[in-house]
N, C-alpha and C positions, 0 to 999 in steps of 0.2 A: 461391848464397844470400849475401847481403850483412848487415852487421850488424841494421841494422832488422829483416829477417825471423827471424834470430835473437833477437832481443831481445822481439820476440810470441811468439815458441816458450817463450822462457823465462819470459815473463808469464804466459802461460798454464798451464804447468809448474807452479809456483808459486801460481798462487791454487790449484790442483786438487791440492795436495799432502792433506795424507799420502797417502790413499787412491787419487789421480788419477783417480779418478770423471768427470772433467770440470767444463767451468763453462757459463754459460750464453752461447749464445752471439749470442744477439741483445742482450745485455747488452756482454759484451766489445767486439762488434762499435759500438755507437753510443761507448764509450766511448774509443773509436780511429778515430773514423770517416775521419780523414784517411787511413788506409791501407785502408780496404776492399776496390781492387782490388789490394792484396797480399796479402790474408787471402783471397781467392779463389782468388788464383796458387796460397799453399800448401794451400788444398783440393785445388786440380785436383793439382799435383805431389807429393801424398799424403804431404806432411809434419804435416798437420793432418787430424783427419778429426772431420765432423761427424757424429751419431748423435743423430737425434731433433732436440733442442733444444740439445744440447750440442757446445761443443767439447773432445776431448782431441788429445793429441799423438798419433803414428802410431810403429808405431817406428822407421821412417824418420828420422820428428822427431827422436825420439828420439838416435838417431846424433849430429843435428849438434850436438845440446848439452850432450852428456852431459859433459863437459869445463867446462863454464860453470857450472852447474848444481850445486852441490856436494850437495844435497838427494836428487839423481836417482846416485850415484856407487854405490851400494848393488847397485843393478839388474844390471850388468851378473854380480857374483857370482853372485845365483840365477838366474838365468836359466841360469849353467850348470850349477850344482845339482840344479833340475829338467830340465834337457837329460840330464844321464845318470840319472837316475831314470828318464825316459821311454824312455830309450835300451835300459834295459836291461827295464825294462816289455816294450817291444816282443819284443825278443828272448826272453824268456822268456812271454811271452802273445799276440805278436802284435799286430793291431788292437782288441785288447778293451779297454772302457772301464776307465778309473781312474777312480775318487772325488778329487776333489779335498781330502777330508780323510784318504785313505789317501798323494797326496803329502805333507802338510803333516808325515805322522808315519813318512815314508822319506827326505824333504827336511832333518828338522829345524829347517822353517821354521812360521813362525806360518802359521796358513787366510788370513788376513789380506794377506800374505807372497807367499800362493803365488797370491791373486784378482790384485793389482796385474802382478805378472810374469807369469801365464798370458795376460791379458787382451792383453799387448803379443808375447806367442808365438804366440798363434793369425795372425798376421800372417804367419810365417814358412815356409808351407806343409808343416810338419813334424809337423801332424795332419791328421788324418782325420774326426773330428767332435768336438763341443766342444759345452755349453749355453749358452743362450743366456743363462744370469742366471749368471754364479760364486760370486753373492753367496746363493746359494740352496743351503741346508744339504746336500742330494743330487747337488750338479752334479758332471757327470764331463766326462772330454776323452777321447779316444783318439790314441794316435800312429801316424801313416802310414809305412809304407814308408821313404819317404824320408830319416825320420832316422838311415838309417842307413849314407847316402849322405857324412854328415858326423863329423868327427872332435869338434864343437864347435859351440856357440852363436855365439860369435863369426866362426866360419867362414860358418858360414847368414847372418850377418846383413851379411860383406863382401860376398858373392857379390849378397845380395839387393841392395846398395847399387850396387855395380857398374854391375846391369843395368837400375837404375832410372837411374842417371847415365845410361848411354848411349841410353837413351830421351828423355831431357830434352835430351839434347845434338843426336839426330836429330828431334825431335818435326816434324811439316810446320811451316807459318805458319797455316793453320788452327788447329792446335791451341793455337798462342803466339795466335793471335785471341782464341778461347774462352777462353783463361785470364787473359787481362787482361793481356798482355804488349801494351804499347805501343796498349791499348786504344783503339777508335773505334767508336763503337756502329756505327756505317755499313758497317764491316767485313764484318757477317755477315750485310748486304742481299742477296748473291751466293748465299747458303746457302737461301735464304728461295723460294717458293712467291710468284707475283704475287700470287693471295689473300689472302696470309697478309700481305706487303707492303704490301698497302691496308686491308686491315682491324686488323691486331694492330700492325705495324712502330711508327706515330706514337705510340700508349700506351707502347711500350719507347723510343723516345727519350724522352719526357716524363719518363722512370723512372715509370710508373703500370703496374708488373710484374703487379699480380694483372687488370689488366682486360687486356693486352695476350695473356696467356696464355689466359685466359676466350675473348675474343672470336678468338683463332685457332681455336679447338676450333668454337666459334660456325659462322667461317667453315669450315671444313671441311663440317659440314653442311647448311649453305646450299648448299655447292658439290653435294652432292650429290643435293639437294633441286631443285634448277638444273639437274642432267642428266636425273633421272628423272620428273620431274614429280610427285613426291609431295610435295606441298606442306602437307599435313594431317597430317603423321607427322611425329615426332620420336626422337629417342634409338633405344636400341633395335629399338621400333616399327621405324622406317625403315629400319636394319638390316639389320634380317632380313627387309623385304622387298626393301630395294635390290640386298641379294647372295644369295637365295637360291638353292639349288643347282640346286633345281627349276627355277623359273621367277622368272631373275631380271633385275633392269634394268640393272645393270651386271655385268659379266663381268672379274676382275681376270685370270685365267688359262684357260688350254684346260681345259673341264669334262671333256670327252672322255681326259680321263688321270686318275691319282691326285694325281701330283704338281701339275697342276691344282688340281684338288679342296681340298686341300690349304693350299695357297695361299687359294684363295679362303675356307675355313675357320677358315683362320687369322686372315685381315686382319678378317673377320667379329666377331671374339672381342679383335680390335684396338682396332677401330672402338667396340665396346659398350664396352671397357675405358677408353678416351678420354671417352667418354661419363658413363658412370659416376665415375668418378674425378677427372675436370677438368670437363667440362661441364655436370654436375647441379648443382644453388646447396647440395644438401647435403653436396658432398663439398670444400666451400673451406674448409674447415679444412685441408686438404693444400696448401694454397698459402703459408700463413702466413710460412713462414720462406726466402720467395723471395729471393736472390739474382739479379744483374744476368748471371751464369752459368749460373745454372739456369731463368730465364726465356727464356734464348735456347736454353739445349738444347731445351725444351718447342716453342719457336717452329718449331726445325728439326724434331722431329717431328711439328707439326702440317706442315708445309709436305711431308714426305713422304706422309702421311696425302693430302692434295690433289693430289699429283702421282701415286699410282696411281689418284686417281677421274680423274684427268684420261686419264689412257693408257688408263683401260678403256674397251672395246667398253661401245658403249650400244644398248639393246636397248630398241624402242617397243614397247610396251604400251600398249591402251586403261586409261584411267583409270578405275576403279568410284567 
């Protein structure tokens, strides 16, 4: 990590203070736009993480700036405050939840206190389940096992640092593709489905991300409209006749087993989720906050979508 990426960590930090709630991040984003495929890099490398609409720091992030940062310098205290609260939580109850107003009054820290630093703990794999709002008068967490594996907060959080290094240090060149390392849209042509190549490819060079992602899903069912001959069916519909178990026109696995079965069951419930979710015009509100990262993941899972209709047995049936 170079100073530039540091110095977005810290911006970020910063406008999201006290509470670090996060900021907006398509806001952020155009207001920086010279580094966009760096704000992607620290998505993928989980120094940033987006939720929703927003971005906050991870506590990954967190690590590299906590030095810079004199606003952030508090944190590292409670966080081990609440580590042996939790610690001894465990030990005397187990995995049973706490209220996060019964830490706030074993902590000696404000509710307030205890939302900002739990919120950057559940990262640590040192619970067991957690709410999903902290900011909600009743939310509780539980602590797992594991924390019991650690002497300290700070310890949890080298080790996590460690292995997230050596991940980044081994990652393939695939991976430095996807994340915008030394970026070339052309790159992840190799990844891509010839369908998906002819049809959605040119929209993602253009940057025209919501129509490129649209019309791979598109294509995917055309392809399979192209094998079966159901030409009058769509979404769903076509679905659950293309693969059904009974009597169906394509065959992704041996029906003659479970794990067959299975398979074909699953990509069924694949297929409609594709459908539903990316391909319906009432589900493009879930595209809104595309990135040139997350338009090409979509792209690759369309192009797997196509490449098991392509490998399946096809099965003629007369047409009704």
């Amino acid at each position: 990590m170079d100073k530039i990426d540091k110095s977005l960590l810290e911006m970020i930090a910063r406008a999201s203070l006290p509470n670090l709630d996060g900021i907006s991040a398509a806001k952020f984003r155009a207001q920086h736009h010279e580094h966009l495929d760096r704000l992607n890099k620290l998505e993928w490398d989980r120094y940033l993480e987006k939720s929703g609409e927003s971005y906050r720091l991870s506590l990954m992030g967190l690590s590299e700036i906590l030095n810079s940062v004199h606003e952030l310098q508090f944190l590292p205290r409670r966080f081990e405050i609440l580590f042996r609260v939790l610690k001894q939580h465990y030990e005397e109850h187990l995995n049973d939840n706490v209220s996060l107003n019964e830490l706030s009054k074993a902590s000696d820290l404000t509710r307030e206190e205890v939302n900002v630093a739990v919120t950057f703990m559940v990262e640590a794999h040192i619970l067991s389940a957690w709410a999903t709002d902290f900011r909600k008068e009743d939310a509780t967490i539980a602590p797992s096992e594991d924390i019991l594996r650690h002497r300290s907060f700070s310890e949890v959080q080298k080790k996590l640092r460690a292995a997230r290094l050596r991940h980044l240090q081994n990652r393939s060149p695939i991976e430095d593709t996807l994340a915008g390392v030394d970026s070339n849209i052309e790159d992840i042509q190799f990844l891509l489905h010839p369908t998906i190549i002819e049809h959605a490819l040119p929209q993602y060079k253009n940057g025209h991300l919501r129509d490129a992602v649209f019309n791979s899903i598109v294509a995917v069912f055309d392809l399979i409209r192209q094998k079966t001959g159901l030409r009058n069916l769509d979404g769903t519909y076509l679905i659950d006749e293309a693969l059904s178990i009974e009597h169906p026109y394509l065959i992704l696995s041996n029906l003659n087993t479970d794990t067959g079965q299975n398979d074909q069951k699953g990509f069924m419930q694949i297929f409609r989720g594709s459908y539903l979710g990316i391909r319906n015009p009432k589900a493009h509100s879930l595209l809104n906050d595309l990135t040139q990262l997350k338009a090409a993941q979509y792209l690759v899972f369309a192009s797997l979508l196509a490449r098991r209709i392509d490998e399946a047995k096809v099965i003629k049936r007369e047409q009704s």
